[in-house]
C-alpha positions as a printed NumPy array, in Angstrom:
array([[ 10.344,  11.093, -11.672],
       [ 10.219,   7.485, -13.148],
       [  7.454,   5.768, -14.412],
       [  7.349,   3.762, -12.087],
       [  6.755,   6.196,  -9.17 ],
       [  2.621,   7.66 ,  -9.163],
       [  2.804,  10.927,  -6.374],
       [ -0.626,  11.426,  -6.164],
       [ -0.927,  15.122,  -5.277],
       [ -4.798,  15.548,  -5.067],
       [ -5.587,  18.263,  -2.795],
       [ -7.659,  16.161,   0.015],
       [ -4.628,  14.142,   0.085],
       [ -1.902,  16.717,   0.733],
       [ -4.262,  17.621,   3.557],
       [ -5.266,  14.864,   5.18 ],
       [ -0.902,  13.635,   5.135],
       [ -0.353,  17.354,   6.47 ],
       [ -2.806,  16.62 ,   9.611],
       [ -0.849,  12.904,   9.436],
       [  2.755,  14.661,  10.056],
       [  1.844,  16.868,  12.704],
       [  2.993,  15.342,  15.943],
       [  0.202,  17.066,  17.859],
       [ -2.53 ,  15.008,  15.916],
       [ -3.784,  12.493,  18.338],
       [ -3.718,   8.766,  17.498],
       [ -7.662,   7.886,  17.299],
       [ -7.401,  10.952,  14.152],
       [ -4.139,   9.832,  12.526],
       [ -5.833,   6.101,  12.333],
       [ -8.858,   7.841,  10.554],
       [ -6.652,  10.03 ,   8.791],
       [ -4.985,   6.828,   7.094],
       [ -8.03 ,   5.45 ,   6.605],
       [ -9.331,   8.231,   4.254],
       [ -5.957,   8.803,   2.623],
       [ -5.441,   5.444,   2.18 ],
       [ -9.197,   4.909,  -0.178],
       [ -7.995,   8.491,  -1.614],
       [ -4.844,   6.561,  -3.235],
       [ -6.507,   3.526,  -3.932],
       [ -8.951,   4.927,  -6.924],
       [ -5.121,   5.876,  -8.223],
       [ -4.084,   2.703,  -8.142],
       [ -6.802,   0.935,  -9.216],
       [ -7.753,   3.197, -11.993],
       [ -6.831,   1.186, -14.859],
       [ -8.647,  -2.374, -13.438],
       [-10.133,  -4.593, -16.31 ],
       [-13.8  ,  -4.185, -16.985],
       [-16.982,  -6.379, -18.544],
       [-20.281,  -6.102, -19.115],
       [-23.595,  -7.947, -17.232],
       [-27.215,  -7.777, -18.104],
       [-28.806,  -5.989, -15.104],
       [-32.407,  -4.608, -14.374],
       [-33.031,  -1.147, -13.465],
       [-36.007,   0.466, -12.04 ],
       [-36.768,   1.626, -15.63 ],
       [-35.05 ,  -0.965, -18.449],
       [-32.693,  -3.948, -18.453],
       [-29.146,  -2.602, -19.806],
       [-25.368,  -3.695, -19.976],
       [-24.01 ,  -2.179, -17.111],
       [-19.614,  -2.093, -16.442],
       [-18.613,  -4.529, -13.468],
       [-15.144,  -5.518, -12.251],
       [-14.122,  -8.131, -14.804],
       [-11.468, -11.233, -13.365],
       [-10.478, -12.79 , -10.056],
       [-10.871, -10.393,  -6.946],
       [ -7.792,  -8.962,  -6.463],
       [ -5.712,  -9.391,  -3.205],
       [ -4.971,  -6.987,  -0.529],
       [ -1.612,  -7.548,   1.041],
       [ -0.913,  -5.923,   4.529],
       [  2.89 ,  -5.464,   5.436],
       [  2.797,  -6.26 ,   9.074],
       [  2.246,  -4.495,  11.207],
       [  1.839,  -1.21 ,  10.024],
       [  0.139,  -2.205,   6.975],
       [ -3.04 ,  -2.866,   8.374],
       [ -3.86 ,   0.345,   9.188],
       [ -3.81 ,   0.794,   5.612],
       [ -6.016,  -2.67 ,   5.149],
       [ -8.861,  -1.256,   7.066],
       [ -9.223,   1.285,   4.744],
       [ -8.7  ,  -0.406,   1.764],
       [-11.165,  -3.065,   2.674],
       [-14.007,  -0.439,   3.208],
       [-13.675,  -0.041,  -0.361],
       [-13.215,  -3.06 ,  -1.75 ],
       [-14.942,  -5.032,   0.807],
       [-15.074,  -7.941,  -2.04 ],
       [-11.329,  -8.32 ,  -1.644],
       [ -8.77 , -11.156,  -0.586],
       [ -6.806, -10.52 ,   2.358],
       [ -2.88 , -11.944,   2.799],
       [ -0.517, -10.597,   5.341],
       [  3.123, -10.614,   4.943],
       [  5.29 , -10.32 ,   8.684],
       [  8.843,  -9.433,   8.413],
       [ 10.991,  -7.942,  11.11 ],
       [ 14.856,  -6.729,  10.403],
       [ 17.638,  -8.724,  11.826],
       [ 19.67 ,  -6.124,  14.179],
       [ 23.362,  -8.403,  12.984],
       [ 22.735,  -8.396,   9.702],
       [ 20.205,  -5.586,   8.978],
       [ 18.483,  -7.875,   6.766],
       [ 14.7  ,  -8.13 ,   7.142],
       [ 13.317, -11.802,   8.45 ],
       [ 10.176, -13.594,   7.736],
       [  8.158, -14.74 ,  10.493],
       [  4.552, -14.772,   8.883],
       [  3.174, -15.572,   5.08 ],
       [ -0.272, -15.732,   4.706],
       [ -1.656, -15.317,   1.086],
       [ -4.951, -15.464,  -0.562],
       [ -4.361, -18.675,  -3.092],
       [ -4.547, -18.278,  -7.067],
       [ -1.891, -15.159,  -6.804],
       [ -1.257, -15.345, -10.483],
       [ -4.823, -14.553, -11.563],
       [ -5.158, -11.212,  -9.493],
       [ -4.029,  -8.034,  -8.99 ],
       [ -1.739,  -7.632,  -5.941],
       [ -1.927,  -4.505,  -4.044],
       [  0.686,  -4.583,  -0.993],
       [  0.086,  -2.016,   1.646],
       [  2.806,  -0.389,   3.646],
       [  2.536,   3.121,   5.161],
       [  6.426,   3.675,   4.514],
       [  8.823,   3.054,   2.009],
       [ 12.031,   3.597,   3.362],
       [ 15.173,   1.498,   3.051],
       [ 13.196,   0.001,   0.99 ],
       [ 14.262,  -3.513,   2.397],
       [ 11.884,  -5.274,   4.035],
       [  9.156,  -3.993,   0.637],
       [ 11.599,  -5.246,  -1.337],
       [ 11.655,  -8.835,   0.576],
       [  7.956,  -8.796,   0.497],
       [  7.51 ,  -8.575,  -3.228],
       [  9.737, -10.786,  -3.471],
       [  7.551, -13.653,  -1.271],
       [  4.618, -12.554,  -3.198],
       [  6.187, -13.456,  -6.639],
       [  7.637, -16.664,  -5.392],
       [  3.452, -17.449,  -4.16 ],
       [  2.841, -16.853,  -8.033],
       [  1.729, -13.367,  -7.991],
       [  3.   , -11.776, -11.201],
       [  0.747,  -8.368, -11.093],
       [  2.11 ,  -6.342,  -8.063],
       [  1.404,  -2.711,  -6.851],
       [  3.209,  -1.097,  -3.896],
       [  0.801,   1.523,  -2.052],
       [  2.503,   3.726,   0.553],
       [  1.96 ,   7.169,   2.473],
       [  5.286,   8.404,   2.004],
       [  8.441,   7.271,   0.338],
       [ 11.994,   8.009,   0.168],
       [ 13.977,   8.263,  -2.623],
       [ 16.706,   5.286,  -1.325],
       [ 13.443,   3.449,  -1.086],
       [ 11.91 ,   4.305,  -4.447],
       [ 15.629,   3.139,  -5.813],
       [ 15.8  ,   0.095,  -3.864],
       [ 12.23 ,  -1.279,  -5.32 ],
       [ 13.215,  -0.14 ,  -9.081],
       [ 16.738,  -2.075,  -8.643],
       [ 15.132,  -5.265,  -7.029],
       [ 11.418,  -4.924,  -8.994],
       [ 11.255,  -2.595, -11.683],
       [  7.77 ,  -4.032, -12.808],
       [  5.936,  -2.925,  -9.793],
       [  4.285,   0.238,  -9.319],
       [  4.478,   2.523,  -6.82 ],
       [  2.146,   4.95 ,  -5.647],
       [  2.166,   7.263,  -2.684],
       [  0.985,  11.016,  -1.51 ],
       [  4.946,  12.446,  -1.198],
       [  8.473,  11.337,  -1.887],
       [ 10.197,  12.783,   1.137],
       [ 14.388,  14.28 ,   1.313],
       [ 15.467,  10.903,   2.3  ],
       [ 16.454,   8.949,   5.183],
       [ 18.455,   9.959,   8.639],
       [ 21.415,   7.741,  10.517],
       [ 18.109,   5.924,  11.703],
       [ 16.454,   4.949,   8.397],
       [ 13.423,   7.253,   9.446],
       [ 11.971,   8.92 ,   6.501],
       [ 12.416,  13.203,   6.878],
       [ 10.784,  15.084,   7.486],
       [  8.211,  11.98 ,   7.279],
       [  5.856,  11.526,  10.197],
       [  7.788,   9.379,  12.672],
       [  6.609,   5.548,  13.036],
       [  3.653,   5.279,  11.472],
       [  3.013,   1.686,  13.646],
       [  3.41 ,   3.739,  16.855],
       [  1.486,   6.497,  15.977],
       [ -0.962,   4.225,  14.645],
       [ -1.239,   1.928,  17.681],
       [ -0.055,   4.473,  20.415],
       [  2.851,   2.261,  21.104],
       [  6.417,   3.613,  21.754]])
């Protein structure tokens, strides 16, 4: 397993993405289901965030107490399936700036298409956490960290449900400086770039669109 690559195999996790897989879980659960899995791997990826001091008051005494030190960092949602992600993310770090990356794949040339950049501003002073529930090809993540360092962002983290080892190699190939964390690295891909055994679309299941 490279460095690169955090599984995060906490028990309430491995749980909550078994409940996820099964195709009998109903779409109002698997939307809460990402919701808690999703704040479950962010206190991975967020683990080592920069810290100060500030005088505060308690009840009892004043003290130094820790606070987030730096710039809010950004939340970036890989449309459309990343904002399932955001929600959850967001009840955590309600403090947080929002950008939304849209990309869809061109069926000719298999290459993924931008139709939608919206960043918070000041990228280079925060951490970047982009949100996709699937890393598969690998592609269209790829393409998006690749938008986000050309808006200035230079501290990037990829945080995913599942990912596939093509995917995993695709990111280290094209971005070898962002980390990726996620609850499972699946076999791999079929003739349909689906991850297996995976969970299907996560956007359908998430939306209850077919």
């Amino acid at each position: 397993m490279s460095q690169q690559l955090t599984i995060v195999e906490h028990p309430l996790v491995q749980h909550k993405l078994t409940l996820m897989r099964d195709k009998g879980t109903p779409t109002a659960v698997f939307r809460q289901l990402l919701r808690e899995i999703t704040q479950l791997l962010l206190y991975e990826i967020t683990r080592e965030l920069p810290m100060t001091r500030k005088p505060i008051e308690t009840p009892l005494e004043e003290m130094d107490a820790l606070t987030l030190a730096g710039k809010k960092l950004a939340l970036v949602s890989i449309l459309r399936a990343g904002n399932g992600m955001l929600d959850g993310a967001l009840e955590l770090i309600p403090s947080a700036r929002v950008g939304f990356v849209g990309l869809y794949r061109d069926e000719e040339t298999l290459q993924p298409v931008q139709y939608y950049f919206k960043v918070p501003e000041s990228l280079e002073n925060r951490l970047v956490i982009a949100v996709d529930p699937m890393l598969a090809t690998g592609n269209s993540s790829a393409a998006a960290v690749s938008l986000l360092k050309e808006a200035g962002a230079t501290d990037i983290r990829f945080l995913c449900l599942l990912a596939s080892p093509e995917g995993v190699a695709r990111m280290k190939e094209t971005h070898p400086d962002v980390q990726i964390v996620t609850a499972a690295l699946d076999r791999g891909l079929n003739e349909k770039g689906y991850i297996m055994p995976g969970l299907g679309d996560a956007g359908d299941r998430m939306f209850g669109t077919k």
